[in-house]
C-alpha positions in Angstrom: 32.1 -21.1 -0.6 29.3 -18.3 -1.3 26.0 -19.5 -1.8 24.5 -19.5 -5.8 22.0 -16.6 -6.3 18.7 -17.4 -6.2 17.4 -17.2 -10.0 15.2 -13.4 -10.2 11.3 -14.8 -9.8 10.4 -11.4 -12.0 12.6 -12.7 -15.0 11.0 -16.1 -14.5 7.9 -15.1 -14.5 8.9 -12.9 -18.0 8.4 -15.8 -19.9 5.0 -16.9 -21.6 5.9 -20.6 -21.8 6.9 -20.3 -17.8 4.0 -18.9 -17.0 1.6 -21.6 -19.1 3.6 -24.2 -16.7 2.8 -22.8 -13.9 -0.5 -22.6 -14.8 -0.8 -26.3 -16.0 0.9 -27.2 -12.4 -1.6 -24.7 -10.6 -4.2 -27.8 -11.3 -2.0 -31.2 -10.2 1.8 -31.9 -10.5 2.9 -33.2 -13.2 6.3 -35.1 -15.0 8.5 -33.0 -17.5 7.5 -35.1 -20.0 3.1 -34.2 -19.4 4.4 -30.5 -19.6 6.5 -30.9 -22.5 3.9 -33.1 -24.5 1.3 -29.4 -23.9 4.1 -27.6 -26.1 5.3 -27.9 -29.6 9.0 -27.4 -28.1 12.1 -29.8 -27.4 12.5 -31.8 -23.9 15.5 -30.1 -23.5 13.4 -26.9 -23.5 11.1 -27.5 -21.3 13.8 -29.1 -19.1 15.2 -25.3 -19.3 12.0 -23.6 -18.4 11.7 -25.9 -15.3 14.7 -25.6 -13.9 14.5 -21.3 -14.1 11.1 -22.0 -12.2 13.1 -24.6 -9.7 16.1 -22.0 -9.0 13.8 -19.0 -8.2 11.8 -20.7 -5.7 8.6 -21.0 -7.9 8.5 -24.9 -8.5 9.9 -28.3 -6.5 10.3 -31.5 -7.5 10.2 -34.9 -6.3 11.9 -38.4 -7.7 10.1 -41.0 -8.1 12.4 -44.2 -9.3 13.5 -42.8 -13.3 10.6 -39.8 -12.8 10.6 -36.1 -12.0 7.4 -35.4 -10.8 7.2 -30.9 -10.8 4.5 -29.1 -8.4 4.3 -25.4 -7.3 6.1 -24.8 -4.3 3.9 -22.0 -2.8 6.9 -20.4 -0.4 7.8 -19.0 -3.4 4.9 -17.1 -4.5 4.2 -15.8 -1.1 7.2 -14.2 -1.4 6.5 -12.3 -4.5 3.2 -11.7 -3.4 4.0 -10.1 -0.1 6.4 -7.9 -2.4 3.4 -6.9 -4.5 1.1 -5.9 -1.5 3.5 -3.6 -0.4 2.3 -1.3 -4.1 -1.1 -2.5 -3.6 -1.4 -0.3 0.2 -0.5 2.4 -2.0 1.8 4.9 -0.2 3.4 5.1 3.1 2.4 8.3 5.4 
């Protein structure tokens, strides 16, 4: 059974709302329901927005009894940023 395609990071990272949770993780991990309560959207929303960060590599969780606790999983942006620092060297010769 073929694996399910990673989620594109670049259309993740698209998104205004993804990007302020990052940011808010970039400090300390936090539940869904600490990210959702820094937004004036739904649960469900948020809910959304994490799991586009979970399936392009950008953000992991862990279970704790009832909770989801969310945190950055760094793998993920050292992929993109390797990707970026090949523009960065400018061009090859």
């Amino acid at each position: 059974m073929p694996k399910k395609a990673k989620q594109d990071v670049w259309g993740a990272l698209a998104d205004g709302t993804r990007r302020e949770i990052l940011l808010l993780l970039r400090s300390r991990p936090h539940t869904a329901g600490e990210l959702a309560d820094q937004f004036e959207l739904t649960a469900a929303t948020v809910s959304h927005h994490l799991a586009v960060l979970r399936e392009c590599g950008l953000v992991l969780f862990e279970r704790r009894a009832q909770t989801l606790i969310y945190s950055l999983d760094t793998e993920g942006f050292e992929e993109a940023s390797a990707y970026l620092k090949l523009f960065a060297r400018g061009r090859r010769k």
